[in-house]
N, C-alpha and C positions, 0 to 999 in steps of 0.2 A: 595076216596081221602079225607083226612084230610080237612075240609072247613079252617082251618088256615091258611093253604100250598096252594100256587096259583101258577100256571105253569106263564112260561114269557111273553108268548103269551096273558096269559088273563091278568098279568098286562102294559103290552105296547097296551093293545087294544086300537082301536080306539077312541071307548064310554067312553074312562077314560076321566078325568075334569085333565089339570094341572095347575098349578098356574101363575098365572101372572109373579111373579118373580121369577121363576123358570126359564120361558123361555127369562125375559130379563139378567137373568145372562149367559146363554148359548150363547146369543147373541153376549153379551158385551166381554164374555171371546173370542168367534171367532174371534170379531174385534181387539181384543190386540194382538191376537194372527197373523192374518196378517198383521198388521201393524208393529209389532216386523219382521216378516219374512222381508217384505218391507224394513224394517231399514236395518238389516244383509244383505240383495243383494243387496242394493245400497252402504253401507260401501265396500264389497269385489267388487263391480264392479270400486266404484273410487280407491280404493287399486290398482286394476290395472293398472289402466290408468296412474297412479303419478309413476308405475316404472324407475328405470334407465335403461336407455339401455345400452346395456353391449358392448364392441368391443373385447371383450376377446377372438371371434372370424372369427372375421376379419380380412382377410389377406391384405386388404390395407391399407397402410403408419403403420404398427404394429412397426415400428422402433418410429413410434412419439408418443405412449405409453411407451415404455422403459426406462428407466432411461438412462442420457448420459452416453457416457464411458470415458474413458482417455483417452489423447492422443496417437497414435498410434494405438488404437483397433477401429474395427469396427464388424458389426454385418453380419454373412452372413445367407443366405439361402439357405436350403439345403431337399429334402426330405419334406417339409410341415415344417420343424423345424428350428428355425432362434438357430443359436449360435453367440458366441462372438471369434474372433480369432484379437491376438495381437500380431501379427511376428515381431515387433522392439521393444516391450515394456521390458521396464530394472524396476528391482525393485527400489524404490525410498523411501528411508530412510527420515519421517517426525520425526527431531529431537530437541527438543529446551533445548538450553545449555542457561543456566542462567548466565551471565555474566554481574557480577557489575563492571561496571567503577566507581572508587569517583573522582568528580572531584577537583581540586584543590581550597581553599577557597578564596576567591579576597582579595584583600585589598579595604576599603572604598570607594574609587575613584572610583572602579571598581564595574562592574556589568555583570550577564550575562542578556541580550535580549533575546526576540523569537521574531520572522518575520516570515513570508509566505516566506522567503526563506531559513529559520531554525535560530536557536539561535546562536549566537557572543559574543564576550570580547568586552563590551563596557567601555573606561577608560573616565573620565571626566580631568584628570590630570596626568601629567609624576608619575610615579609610580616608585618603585625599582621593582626587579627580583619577579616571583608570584614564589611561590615554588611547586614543584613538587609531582605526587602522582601517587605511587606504582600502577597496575595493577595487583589483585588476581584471577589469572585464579583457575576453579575446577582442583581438582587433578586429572582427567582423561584426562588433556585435556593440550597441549605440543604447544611448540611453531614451527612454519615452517617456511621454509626456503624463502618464500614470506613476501613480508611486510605488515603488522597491520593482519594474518591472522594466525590461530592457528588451531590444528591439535585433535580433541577428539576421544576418543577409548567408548565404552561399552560395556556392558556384553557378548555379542556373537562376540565381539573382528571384531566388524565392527568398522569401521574409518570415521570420518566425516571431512572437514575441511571447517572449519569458520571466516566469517571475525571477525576483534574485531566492537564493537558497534560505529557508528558514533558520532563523536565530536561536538561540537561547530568550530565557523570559529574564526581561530584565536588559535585555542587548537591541537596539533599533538602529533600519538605514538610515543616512542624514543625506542630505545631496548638499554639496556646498563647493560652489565654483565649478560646475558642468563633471563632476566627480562625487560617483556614493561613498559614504566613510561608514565603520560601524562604532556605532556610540554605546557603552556599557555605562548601569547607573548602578553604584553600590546600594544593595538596600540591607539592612539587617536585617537579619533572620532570627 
């Protein structure tokens, strides 16, 4: 055997000298090294503990997880499998028609109010006649044969029918000539 070349047995013998810090760095890496493990299995142990519990499968009160329904529907159960069934529900057209009213300008004396019990023609003084203003309905939208209320069509030739916007007290629609106008009366206050 080559006296340079040393089997492993004779260099891990026991009669070998190692150094001092050799063996406190073997030591010192041990202890980082369990104390890293320590770290990582108390992270994953409270990791679990802070979970959500889930009712995802839970078959009790599972209706007060749901989202509500409309009116009409309710939710049954059937088989392990809850459905939705709505025997009287009607489709329901959410439509908003833009409808400017202008209202008529005051003269001086006059004024409109707001109250908690809506806005008014407040006159301080006998005034002449207020003059009148035209009502520009959209051109999809027609007048009916009820009062202050108008009839609109859309693209898939559904039909809506709508009141006109509420007034001031003291202010009403007039239909005259297949046209609403709005009419204000002075009253003293």
């Amino acid at each position: 055997m080559n006296p340079e070349q040393q089997t492993a047995a004779d260099y891990y013998s026991k009669h070998r000298k190692r150094s001092f810090f050799s063996r406190i760095t073997i030591i010192s890496s041990m202890a980082i090294l369990l104390l890293v493990l320590a770290v990582n299995i108390n992270a994953l142990y409270s990791q679990n503990q802070s979970t959500i519990k889930s009712n995802a499968s839970t078959p009790e009160n599972v209706e007060k997880l749901l989202p509500s329904l409309p009116p009409g529907c309710i939710y049954q159960h059937a088989n392990g499998k809850v459905t939705v069934a709505c025997p009287k529900a009607t489709p329901t057209i959410a439509i908003n028609v833009p409808i400017n009213v202008a209202l008529p300008e005051l003269p001086p004396q006059c004024s409109y109010i707001t109250s908690s019990d809506g806005s008014a023609v407040h006159c301080t003084a006998p005034v002449s006649p207020i003059p009148t203003m035209p009502v520009n309905l959209p051109s999809t939208c027609t007048i009916t044969n009820e009062p202050n209320m108008i009839t609109c069509t859309y693209g898939n030739n559904q039909t809506v029918t709508l009141p006109l916007p509420k007034l001031p007290n003291g202010c009403s629609y007039v239909l005259g000539g297949g046209k609403y106008y709005v009419v204000c009366e002075a009253k003293l206050n």
